[in-house]
N, C-alpha and C positions, 0 to 999 in steps of 0.2 A: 345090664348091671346098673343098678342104682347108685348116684352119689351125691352124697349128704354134702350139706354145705359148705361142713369142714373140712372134706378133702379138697373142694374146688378152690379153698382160701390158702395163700403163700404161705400164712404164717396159721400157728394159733392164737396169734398175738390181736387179732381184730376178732374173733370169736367174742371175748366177752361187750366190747363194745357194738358187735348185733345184737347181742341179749339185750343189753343195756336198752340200747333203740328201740327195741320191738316191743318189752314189757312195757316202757314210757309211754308210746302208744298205745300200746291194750288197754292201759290203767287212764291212762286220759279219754281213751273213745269210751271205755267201759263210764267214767264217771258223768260223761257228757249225754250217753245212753239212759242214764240213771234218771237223768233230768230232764230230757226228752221225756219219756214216758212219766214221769210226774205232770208234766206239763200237757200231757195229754196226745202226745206226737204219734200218731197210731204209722206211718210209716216211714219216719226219721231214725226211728230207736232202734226197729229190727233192721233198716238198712245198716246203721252205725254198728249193729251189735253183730251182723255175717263181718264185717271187717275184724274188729276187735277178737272172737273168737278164731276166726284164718292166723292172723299176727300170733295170737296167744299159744295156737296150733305148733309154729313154729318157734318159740322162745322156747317153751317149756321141751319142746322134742330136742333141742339141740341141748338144753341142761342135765336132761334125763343120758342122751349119748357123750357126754363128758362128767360125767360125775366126780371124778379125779380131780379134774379143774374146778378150786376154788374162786377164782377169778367170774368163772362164769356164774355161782351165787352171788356174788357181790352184785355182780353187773343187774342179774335180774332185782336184787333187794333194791336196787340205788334206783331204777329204771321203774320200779314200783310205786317208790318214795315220789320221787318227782312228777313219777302222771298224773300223782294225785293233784300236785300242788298245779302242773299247768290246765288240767281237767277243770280248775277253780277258777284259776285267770282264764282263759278261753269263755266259760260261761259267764264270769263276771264283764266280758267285751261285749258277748252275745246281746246280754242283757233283755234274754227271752221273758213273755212272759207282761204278767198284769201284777199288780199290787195295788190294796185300800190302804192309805194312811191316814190314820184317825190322831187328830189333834185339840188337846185338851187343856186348854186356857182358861183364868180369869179374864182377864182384858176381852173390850171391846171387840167384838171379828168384825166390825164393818170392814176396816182397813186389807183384813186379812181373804175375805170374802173377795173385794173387788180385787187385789191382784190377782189373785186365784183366776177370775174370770176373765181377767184381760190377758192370762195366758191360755187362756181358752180353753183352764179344765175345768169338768163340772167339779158343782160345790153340794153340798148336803149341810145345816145348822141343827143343832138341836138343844136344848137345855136340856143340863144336867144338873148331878149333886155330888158335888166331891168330897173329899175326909176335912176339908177346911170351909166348906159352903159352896155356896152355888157357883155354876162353869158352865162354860160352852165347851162345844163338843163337833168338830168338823168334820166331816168324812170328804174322800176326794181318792177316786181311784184314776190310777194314770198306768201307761205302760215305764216299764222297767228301764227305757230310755231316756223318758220324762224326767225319771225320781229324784234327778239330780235338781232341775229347775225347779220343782214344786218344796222340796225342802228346804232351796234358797232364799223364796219368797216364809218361809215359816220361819226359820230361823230370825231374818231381819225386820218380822213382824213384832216376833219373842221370843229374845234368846231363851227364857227359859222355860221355855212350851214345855210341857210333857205331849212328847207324837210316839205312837208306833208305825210299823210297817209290815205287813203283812202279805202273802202270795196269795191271789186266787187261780184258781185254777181257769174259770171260763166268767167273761164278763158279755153282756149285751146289750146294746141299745144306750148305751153311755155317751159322755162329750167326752172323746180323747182329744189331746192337742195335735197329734200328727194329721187325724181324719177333719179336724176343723179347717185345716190348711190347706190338708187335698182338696176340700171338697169345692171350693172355689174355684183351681187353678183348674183339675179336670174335669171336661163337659158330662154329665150325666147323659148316656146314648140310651140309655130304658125311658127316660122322663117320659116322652111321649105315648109310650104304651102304658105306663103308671096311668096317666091322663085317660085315656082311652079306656080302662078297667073300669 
């Protein structure tokens, strides 16, 4: 004999609040899944998405054998509501992922150029032509944990830069600031076979 989760619990009284939990979770794994496979995560996404789908298995099966109980809708809408929102923060921690930020000033970029470099991200210049005349135009991809330092260095160049930000999906052969820093502290164990080629 089978028994469902609700007869092994004392009350009915904690039913809605598994719902609640278990949807919270689907809807955060699901959103976090989302973005994995944006990102190109070929096996993050379906390991995150067998969990999400098992969790999902069991909310919706216990809603579907209490349908009487209101409580347990609420609990799933509420538990829905919310994964979304921590599914958001969790990836805005993660901060997976590469970004090009393009910034587009009149003023001088020397200034703007060497901080850039001394934080050790590459830099790209270019002229342009804007609705008011002529502009520079700076490209500079970093990862996603970067974004915070390289748009401090913009800001306090020019407050009133006009920058985007944008995702790419796969970058290569770039100056990041994390790999600039490793690259020093850990010894390359290939060099010698590099040499040897």
């Amino acid at each position: 004999m089978c028994l469902t989760i609700a007869a092994l619990l004392p009350s009915f009284s904690l039913l809605p609040f598994l719902v609640f939990f278990a949807e919270l979770c689907v809807v955060t794994l699901s959103t976090l899944r989302i973005i994995f496979i944006s990102r190109g995560m070929r096996v993050l996404a379906p390991t995150v998405g067998f969990f999400e789908v098992t969790i999902w298995l069991f909310a919706i099966g216990q809603v579907m054998q209490n349908l009487h109980d209101a409580r347990c809708f609420l609990g799933f809408a509420c538990g829905f509501t919310l994964g979304n929102y921590f599914g958001m923060v969790i990836e805005s921690w993660l901060a997976l992922g590469t970004v090009v930020v393009r910034t587009i000033t009149h003023r001088n970029v020397t200034d703007l150029i060497q901080r850039l470099r001394e934080a050790h991200f590459g830099v790209t210049c270019m002229d342009a032509q804007g609705s008011k005349g002529p502009v520079k135009v700076v490209f500079t991809v970093v990862r996603r944990k970067e974004l915070g330092v390289a748009l401090g260095h913009i800001r306090r160049f020019d407050p009133r830069a006009f920058y985007s930000v944008d995702e790419i999906r796969d970058a290569e052969s770039g100056i990041f600031a994390e790999q600039r820093r490793l690259r020093g502290a850990i010894p390359d164990i290939f060099q010698p076979f590099r040499k040897a080629a």
